[in-house]
C-alpha atoms as a printed R data frame, in Angstrom:
    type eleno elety resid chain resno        x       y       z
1   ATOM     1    CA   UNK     A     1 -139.646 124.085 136.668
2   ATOM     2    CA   UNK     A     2 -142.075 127.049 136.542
3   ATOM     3    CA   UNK     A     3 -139.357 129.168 138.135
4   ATOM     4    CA   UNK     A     4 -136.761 128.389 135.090
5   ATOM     5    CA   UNK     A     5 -139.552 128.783 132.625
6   ATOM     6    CA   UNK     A     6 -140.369 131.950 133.588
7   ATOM     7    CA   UNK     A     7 -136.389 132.804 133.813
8   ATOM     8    CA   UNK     A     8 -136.458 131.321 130.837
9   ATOM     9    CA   UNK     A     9 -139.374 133.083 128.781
10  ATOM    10    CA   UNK     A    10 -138.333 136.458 130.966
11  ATOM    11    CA   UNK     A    11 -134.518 136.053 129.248
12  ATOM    12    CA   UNK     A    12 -136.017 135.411 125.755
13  ATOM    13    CA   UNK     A    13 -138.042 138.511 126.387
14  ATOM    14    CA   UNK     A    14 -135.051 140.822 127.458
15  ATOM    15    CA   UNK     A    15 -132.948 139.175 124.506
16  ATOM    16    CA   UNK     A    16 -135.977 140.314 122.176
17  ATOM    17    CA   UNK     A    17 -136.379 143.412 122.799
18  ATOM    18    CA   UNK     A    18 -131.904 143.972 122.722
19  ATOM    19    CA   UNK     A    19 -132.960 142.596 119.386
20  ATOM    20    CA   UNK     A    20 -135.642 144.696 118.505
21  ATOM    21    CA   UNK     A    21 -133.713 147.679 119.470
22  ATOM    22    CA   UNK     A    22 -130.417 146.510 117.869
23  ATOM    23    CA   UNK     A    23 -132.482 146.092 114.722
24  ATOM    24    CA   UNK     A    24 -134.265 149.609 115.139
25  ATOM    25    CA   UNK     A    25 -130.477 151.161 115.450
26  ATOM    26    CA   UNK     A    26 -129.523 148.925 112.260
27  ATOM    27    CA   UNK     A    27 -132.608 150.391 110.909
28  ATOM    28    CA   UNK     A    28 -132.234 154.234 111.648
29  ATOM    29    CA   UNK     A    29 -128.604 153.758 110.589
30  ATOM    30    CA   UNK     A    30 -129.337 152.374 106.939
31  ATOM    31    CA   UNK     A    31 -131.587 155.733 106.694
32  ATOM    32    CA   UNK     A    32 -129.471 157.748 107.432
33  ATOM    33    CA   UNK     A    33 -126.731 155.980 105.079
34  ATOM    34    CA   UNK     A    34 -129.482 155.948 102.413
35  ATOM    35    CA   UNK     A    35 -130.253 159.646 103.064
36  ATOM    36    CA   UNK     A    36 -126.474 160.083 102.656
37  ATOM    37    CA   UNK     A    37 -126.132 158.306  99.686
38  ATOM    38    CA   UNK     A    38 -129.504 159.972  98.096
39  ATOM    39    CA   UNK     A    39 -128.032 163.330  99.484
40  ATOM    40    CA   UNK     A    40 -124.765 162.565  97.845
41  ATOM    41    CA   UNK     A    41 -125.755 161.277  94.557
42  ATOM    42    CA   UNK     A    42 -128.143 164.596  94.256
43  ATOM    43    CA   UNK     A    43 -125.166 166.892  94.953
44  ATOM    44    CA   UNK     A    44 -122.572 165.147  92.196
45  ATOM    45    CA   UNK     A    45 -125.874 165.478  89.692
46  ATOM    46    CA   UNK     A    46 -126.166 168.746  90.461
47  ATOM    47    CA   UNK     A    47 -122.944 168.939  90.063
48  ATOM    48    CA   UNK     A    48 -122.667 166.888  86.638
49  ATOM    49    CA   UNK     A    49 -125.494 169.277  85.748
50  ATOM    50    CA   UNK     A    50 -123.388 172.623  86.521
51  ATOM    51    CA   UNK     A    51 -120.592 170.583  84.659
52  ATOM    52    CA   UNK     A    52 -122.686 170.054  81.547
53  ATOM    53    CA   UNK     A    53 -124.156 173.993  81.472
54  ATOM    54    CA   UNK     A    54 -120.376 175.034  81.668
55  ATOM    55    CA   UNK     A    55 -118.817 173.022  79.026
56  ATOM    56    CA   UNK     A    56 -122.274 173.478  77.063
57  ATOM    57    CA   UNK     A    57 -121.949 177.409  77.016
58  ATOM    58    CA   UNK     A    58 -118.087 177.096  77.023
59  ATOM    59    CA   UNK     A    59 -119.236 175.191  73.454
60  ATOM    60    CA   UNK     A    60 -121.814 177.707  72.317
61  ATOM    61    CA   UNK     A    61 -118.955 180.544  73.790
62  ATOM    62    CA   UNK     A    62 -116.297 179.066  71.562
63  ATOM    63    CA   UNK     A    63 -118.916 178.789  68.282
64  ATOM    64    CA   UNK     A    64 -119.952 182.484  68.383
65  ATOM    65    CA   UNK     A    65 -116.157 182.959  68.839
66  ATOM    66    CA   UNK     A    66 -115.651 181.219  65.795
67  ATOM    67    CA   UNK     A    67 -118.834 182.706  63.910
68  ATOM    68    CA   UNK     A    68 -116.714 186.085  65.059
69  ATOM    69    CA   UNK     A    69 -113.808 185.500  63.984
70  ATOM    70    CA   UNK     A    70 -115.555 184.091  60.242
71  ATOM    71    CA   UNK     A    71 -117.688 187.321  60.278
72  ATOM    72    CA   UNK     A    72 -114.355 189.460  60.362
73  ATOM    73    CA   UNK     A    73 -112.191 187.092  58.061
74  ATOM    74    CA   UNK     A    74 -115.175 188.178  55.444
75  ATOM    75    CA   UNK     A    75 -114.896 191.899  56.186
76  ATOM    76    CA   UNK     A    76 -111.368 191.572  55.759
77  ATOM    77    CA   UNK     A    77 -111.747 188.860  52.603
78  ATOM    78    CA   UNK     A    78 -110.419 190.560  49.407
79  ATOM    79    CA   UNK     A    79 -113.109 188.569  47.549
80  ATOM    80    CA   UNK     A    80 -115.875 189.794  49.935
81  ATOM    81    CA   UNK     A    81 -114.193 193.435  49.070
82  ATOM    82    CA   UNK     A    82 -114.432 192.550  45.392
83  ATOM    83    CA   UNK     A    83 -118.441 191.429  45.919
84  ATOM    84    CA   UNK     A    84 -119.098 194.587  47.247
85  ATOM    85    CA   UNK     A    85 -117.293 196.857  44.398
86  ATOM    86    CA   UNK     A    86 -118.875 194.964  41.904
87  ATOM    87    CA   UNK     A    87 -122.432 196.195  42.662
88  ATOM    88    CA   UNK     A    88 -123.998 197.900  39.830
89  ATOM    89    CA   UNK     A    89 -123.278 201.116  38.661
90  ATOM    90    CA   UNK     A    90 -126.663 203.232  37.813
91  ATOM    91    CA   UNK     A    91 -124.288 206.357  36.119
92  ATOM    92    CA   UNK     A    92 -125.561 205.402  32.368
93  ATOM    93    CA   UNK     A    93 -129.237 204.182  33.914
94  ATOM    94    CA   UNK     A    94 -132.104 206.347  33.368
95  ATOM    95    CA   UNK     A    95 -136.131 205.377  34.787
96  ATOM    96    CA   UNK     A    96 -139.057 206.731  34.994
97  ATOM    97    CA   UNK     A    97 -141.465 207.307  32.419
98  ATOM    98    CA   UNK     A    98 -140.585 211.325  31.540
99  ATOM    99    CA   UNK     A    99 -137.105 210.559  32.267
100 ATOM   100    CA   UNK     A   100 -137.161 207.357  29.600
101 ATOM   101    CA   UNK     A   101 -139.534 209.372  27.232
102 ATOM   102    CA   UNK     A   102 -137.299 212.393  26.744
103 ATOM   103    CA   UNK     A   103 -134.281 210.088  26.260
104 ATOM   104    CA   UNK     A   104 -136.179 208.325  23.611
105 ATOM   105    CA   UNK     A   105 -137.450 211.319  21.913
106 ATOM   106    CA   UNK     A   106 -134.048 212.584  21.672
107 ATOM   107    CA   UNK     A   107 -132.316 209.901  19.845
108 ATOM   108    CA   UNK     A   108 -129.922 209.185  22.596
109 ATOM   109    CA   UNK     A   109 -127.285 205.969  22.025
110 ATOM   110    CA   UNK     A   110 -129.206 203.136  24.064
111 ATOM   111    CA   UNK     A   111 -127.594 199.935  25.021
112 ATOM   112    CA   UNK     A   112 -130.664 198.231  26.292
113 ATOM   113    CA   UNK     A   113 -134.642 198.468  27.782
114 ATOM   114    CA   UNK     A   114 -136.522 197.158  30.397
115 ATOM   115    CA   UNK     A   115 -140.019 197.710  30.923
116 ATOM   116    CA   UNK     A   116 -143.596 196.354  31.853
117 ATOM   117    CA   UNK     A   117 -146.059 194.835  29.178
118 ATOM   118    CA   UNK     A   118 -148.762 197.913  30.198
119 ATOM   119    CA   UNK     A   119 -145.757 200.594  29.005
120 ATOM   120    CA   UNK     A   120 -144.699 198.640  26.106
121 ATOM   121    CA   UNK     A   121 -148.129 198.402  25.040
122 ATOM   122    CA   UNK     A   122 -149.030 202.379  26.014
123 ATOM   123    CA   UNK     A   123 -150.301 204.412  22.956
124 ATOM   124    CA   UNK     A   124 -146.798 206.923  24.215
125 ATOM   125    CA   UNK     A   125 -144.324 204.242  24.190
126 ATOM   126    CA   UNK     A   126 -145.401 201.523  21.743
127 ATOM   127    CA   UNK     A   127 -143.999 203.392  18.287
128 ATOM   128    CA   UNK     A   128 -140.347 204.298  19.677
129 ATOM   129    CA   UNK     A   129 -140.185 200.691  21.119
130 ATOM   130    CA   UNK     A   130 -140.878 199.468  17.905
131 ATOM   131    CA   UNK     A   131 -138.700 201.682  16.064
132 ATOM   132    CA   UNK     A   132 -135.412 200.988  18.447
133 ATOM   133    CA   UNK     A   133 -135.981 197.314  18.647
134 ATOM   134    CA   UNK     A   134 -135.708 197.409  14.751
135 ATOM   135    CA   UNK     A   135 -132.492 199.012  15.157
136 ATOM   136    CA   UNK     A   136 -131.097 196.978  17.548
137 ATOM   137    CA   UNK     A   137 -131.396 197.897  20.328
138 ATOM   138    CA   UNK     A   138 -132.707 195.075  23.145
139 ATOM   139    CA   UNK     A   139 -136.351 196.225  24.331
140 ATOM   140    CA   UNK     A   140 -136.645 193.602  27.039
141 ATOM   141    CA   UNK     A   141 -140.352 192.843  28.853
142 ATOM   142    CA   UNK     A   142 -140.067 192.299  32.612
143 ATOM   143    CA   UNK     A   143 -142.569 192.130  35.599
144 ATOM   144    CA   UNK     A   144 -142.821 194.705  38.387
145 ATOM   145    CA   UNK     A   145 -140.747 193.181  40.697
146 ATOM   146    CA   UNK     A   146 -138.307 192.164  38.232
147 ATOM   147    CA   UNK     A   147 -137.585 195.745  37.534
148 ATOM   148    CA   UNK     A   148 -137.685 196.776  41.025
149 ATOM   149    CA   UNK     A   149 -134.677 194.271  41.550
150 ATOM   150    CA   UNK     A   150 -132.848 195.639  38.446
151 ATOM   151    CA   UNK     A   151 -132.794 199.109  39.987
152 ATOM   152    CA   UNK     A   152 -132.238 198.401  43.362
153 ATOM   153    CA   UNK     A   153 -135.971 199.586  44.289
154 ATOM   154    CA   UNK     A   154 -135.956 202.812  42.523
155 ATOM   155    CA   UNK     A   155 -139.250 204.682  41.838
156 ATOM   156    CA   UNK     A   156 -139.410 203.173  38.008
157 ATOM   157    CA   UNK     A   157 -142.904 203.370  36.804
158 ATOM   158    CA   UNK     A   158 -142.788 200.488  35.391
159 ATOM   159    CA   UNK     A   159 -139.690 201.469  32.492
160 ATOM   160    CA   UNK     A   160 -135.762 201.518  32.421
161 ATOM   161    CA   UNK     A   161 -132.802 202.298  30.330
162 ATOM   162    CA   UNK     A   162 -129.276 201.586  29.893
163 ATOM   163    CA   UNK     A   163 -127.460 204.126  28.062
164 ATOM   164    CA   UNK     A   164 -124.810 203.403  25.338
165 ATOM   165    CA   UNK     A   165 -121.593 204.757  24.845
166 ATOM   166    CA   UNK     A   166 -121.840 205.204  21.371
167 ATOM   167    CA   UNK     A   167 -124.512 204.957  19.492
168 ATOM   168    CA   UNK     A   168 -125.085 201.931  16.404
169 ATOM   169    CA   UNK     A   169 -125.981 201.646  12.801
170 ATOM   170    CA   UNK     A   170 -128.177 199.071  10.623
171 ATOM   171    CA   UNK     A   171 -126.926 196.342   8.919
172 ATOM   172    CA   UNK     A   172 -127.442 197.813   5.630
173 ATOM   173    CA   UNK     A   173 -125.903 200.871   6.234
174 ATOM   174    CA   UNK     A   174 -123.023 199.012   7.796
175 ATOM   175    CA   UNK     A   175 -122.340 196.930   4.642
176 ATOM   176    CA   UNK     A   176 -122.907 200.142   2.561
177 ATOM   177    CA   UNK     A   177 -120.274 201.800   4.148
178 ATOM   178    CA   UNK     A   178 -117.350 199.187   4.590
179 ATOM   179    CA   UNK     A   179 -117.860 199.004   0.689
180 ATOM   180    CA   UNK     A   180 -117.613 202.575  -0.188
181 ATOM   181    CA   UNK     A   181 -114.212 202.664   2.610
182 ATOM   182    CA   UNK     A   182 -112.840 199.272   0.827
183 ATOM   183    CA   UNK     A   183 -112.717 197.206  -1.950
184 ATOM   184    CA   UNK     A   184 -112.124 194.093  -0.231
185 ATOM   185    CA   UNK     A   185 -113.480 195.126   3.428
186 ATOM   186    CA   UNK     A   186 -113.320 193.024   7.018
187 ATOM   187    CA   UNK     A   187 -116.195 192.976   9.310
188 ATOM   188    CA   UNK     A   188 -115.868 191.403  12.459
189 ATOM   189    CA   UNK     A   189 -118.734 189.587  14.152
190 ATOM   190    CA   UNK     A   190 -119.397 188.441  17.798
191 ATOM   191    CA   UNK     A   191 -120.730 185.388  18.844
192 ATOM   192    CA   UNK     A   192 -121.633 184.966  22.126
193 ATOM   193    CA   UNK     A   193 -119.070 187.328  24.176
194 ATOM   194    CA   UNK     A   194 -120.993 188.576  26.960
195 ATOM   195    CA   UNK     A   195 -117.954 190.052  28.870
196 ATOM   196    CA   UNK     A   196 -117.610 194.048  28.668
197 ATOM   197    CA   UNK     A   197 -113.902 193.559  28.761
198 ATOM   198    CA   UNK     A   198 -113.057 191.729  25.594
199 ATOM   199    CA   UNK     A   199 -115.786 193.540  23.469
200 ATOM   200    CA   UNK     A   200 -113.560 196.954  24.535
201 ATOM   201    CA   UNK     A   201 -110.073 195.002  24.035
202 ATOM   202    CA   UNK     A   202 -111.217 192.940  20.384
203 ATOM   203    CA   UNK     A   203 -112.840 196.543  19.297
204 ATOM   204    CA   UNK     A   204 -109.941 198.438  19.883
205 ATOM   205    CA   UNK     A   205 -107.787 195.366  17.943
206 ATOM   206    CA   UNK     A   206 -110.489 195.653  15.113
207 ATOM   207    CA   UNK     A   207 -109.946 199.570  14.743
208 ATOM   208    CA   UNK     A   208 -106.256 199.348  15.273
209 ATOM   209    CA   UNK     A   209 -105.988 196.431  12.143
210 ATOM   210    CA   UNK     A   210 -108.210 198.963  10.264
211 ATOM   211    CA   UNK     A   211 -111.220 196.871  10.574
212 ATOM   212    CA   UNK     A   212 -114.838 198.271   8.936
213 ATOM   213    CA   UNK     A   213 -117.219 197.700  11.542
214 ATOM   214    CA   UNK     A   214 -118.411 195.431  14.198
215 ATOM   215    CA   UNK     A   215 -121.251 193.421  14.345
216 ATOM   216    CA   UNK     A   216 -122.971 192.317  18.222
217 ATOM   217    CA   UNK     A   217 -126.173 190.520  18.678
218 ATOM   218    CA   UNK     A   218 -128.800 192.038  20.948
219 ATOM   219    CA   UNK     A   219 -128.799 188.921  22.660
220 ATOM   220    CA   UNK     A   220 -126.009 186.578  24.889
221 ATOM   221    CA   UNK     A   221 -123.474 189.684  23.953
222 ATOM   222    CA   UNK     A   222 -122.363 192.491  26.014
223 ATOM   223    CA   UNK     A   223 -123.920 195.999  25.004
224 ATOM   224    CA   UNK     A   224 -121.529 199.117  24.431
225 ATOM   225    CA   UNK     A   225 -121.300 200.154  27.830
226 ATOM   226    CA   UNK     A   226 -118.773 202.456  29.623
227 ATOM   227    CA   UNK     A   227 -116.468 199.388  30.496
228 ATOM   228    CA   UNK     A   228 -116.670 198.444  27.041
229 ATOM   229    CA   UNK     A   229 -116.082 201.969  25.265
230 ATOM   230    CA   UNK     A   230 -113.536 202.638  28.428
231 ATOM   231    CA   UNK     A   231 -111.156 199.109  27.342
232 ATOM   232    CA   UNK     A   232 -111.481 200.213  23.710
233 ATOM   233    CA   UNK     A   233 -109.839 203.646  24.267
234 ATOM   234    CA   UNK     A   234 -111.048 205.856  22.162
235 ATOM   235    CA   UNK     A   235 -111.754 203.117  19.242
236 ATOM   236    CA   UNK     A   236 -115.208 203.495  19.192
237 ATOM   237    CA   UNK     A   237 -115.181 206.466  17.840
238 ATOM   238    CA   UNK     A   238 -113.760 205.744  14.546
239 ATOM   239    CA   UNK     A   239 -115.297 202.055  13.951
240 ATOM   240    CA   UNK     A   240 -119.291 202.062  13.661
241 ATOM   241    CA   UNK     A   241 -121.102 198.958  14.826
242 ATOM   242    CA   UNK     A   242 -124.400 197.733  13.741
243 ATOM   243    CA   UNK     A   243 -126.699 195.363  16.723
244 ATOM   244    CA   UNK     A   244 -128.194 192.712  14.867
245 ATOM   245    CA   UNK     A   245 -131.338 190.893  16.170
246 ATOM   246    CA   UNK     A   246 -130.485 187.572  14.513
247 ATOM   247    CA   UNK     A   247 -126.620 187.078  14.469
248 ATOM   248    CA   UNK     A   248 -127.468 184.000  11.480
249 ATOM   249    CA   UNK     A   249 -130.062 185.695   9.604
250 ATOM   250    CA   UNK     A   250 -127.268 189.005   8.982
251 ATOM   251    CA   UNK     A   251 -125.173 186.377   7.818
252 ATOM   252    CA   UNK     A   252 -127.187 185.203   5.151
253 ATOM   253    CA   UNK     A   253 -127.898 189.110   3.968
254 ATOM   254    CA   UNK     A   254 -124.051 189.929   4.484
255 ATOM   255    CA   UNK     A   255 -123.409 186.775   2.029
256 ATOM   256    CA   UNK     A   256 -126.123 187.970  -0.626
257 ATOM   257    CA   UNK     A   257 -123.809 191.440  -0.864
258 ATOM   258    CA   UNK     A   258 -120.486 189.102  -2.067
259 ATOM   259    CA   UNK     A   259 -118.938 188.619   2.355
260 ATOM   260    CA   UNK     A   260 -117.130 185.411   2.504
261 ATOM   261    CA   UNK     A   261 -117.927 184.121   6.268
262 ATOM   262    CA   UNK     A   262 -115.326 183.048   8.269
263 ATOM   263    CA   UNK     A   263 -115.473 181.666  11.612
264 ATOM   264    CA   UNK     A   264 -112.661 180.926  14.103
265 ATOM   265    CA   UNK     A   265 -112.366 177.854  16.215
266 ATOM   266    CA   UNK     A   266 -110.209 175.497  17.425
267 ATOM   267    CA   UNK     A   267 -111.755 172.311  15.382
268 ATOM   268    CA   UNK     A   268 -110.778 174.587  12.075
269 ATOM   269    CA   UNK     A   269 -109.548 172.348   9.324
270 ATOM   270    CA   UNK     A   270 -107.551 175.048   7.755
271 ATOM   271    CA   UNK     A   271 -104.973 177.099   9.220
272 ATOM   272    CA   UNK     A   272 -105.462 181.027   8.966
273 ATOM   273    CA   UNK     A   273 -102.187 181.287   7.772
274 ATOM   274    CA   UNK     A   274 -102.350 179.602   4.451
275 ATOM   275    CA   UNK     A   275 -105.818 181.186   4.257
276 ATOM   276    CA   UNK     A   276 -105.888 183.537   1.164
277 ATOM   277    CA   UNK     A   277 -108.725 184.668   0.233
278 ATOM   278    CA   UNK     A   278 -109.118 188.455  -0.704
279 ATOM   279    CA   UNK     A   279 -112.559 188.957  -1.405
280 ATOM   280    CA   UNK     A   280 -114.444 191.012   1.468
281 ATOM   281    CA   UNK     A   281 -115.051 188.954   4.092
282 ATOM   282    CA   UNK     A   282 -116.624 188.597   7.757
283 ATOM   283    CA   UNK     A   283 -114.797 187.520  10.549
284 ATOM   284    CA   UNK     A   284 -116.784 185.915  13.235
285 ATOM   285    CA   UNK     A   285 -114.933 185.159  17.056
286 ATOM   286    CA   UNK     A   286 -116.901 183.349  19.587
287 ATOM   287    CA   UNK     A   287 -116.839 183.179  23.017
288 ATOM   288    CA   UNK     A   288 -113.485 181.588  25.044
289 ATOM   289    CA   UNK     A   289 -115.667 178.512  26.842
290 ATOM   290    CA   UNK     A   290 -118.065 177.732  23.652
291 ATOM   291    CA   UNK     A   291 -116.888 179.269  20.933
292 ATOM   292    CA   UNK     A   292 -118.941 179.925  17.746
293 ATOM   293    CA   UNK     A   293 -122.142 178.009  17.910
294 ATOM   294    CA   UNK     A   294 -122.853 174.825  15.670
295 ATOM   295    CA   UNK     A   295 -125.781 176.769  13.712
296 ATOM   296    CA   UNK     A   296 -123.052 179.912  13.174
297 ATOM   297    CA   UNK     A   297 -120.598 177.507  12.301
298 ATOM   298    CA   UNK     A   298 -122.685 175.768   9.481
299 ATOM   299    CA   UNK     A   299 -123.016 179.583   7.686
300 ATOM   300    CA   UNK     A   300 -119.237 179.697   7.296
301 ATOM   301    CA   UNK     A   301 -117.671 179.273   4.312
302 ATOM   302    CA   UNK     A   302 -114.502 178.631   5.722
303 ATOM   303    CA   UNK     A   303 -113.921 177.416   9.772
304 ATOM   304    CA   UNK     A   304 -109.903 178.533  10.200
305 ATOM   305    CA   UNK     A   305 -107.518 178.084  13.413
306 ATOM   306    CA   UNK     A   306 -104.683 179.300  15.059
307 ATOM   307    CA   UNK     A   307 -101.936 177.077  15.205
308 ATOM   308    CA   UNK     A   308 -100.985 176.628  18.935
309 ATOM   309    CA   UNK     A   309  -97.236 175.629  19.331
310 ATOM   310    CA   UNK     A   310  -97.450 175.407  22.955
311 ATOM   311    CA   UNK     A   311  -99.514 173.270  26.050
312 ATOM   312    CA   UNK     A   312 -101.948 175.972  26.039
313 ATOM   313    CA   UNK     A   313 -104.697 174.581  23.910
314 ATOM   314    CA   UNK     A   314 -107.035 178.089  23.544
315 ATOM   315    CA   UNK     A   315 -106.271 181.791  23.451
316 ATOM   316    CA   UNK     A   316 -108.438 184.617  24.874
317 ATOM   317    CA   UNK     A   317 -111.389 186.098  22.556
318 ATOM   318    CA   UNK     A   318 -109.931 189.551  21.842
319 ATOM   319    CA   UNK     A   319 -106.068 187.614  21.713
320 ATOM   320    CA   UNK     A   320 -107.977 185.674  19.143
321 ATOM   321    CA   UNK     A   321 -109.310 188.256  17.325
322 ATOM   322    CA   UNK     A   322 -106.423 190.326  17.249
323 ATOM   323    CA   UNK     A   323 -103.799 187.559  15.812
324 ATOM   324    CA   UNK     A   324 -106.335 186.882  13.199
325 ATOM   325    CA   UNK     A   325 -106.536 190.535  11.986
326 ATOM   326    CA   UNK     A   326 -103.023 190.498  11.791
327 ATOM   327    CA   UNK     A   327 -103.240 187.548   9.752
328 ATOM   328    CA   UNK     A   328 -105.997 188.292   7.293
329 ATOM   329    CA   UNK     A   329 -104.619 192.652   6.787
330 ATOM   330    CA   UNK     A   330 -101.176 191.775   5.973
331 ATOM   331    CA   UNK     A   331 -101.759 189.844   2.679
């Protein structure tokens, strides 16, 4: 009995330690599968990683391609082209305070003034500024910066002008002379036409139906610059033109010296073709989009249209104005 016990206890030590080493090779195995697998799974996420930079910059690559290929679609644009030629053209600007003060002093034809409150208010300046805004011409108060953005960072001194291509007349000397020209004159007045363009195409229509003169407020209107006096071709030259502060007040004084106002819109109840009036009268033409403004509209005498036969339910300002020339010269 003690013999087989110790076999016994002897076997059960052998088979333990088989065991123990068994389970130590299980053991070292599963590490090194685990080291695999850990070894493994850190390669594919470097991997992934590489993956993700590539297709990441192959993104950003392919965006700045794009931003590229934008960048010279705009060169090439023809409206980027047109931005560019439309910058502003300084050939009638003068600044700088002798510059401005010998223009001044000279009488030359000025479309419009910019300056500071300290030159408007300078003991040099202050008269002739007076004296022009009375005339018509737009003296305009800006800051420092404001006028440094109007001429593209020039050396101003705080004072600007824009020079006109013809120079304009008071109201009272324009009424005075469509009188003594006509017995039953036609003046035309603007109302809110701010584009260069038609002022130059409905003053060379006025001149060319033997119009008197042309009235522009300083304000939402389009001075006689070189686009305008360049459209007109030559017209300014024989047609004078008076810039009126208040476009509604000149009414009233054109009305007290026998004018008949007449405005043209679309909402007219009459149409300019039965219209026979013979009496001097004032023609006022308003802008394409707005037309003649409700306070303008209540000085007319008479609000007259032109019948449209067509789908096209307006007509261009200086079209407009040139039909109703026609209309109102050959009776």
């Amino acid at each position: 009995m003690k013999n087989s016990s110790k076999n016994f206890s002897g076997k059960n030590r052998n088979q333990s330690k088989k065991n123990n080493n068994s389970y130590s090779k299980n053991t070292n195995s599963s590490k090194k599968n685990n080291r695999y697998l850990i070894d493994s799974h850190k390669n594919k996420s470097h991997d992934n990683h590489n993956g993700y930079i590539k297709n990441n910059f192959s993104s950003f690559k392919s965006k700045n391609q794009r931003t590229k290929s934008n960048i010279d679609f705009a060169k090439k644009s023809p409206e980027s082209h047109q931005e560019s030629s439309n910058k502003r053209n300084f050939d009638d600007w003068i600044w700088g305070k002798h510059s401005v003060f010998e223009s001044l002093v000279n009488e030359r034809a000025i479309n419009r003034i910019w300056c500071t409150s300290e030159i408007f208010s300078s003991e040099k300046f202050y008269i002739l500024l007076k004296e022009l805004k009375s005339k018509g011409v737009l003296v305009e108060e800006v800051s420092w910066n404001r006028l440094s953005q109007l001429t593209s960072g020039a050396s101003h001194q705080g004072i600007a002008l824009q020079l006109a291509c013809s120079k304009t007349i008071s109201l009272e000397e324009l009424i005075n002379f469509s009188k003594n020209k006509s017995s039953n004159p036609i003046i035309l007045a603007l109302d809110g036409i701010t584009d260069p363009h038609n002022v130059g195409a409905i003053i060379r229509s006025a001149e060319a139906f033997d119009c008197k003169g042309i009235i522009i407020p300083q304000r939402r209107s389009a001075g006689l610059t070189g686009t305008v006096s360049k459209v007109a071709a030559g017209a300014l030259e024989h047609l004078p033109v008076s810039r009126v502060v208040n476009l509604n007040r000149a009414l009233e004084e054109l009305k007290k010296n026998g004018f008949i106002i007449v405005g043209l819109t679309g909402d007219g109840l009459l149409s300019i073709s039965k219209f026979q009036e013979k009496t001097p009268l004032v023609l006022i033409v308003g802008s394409e989009d707005k037309g003649i403004s409700l306070l303008t509209q209540k000085k007319c005498d008479f609000l007259l249209r032109i019948p449209l036969k067509g789908k096209t339910s307006s007509l261009n300002a200086s079209v407009a104005a040139a039909i109703s020339l026609f209309h109102l010269t050959s009776k």
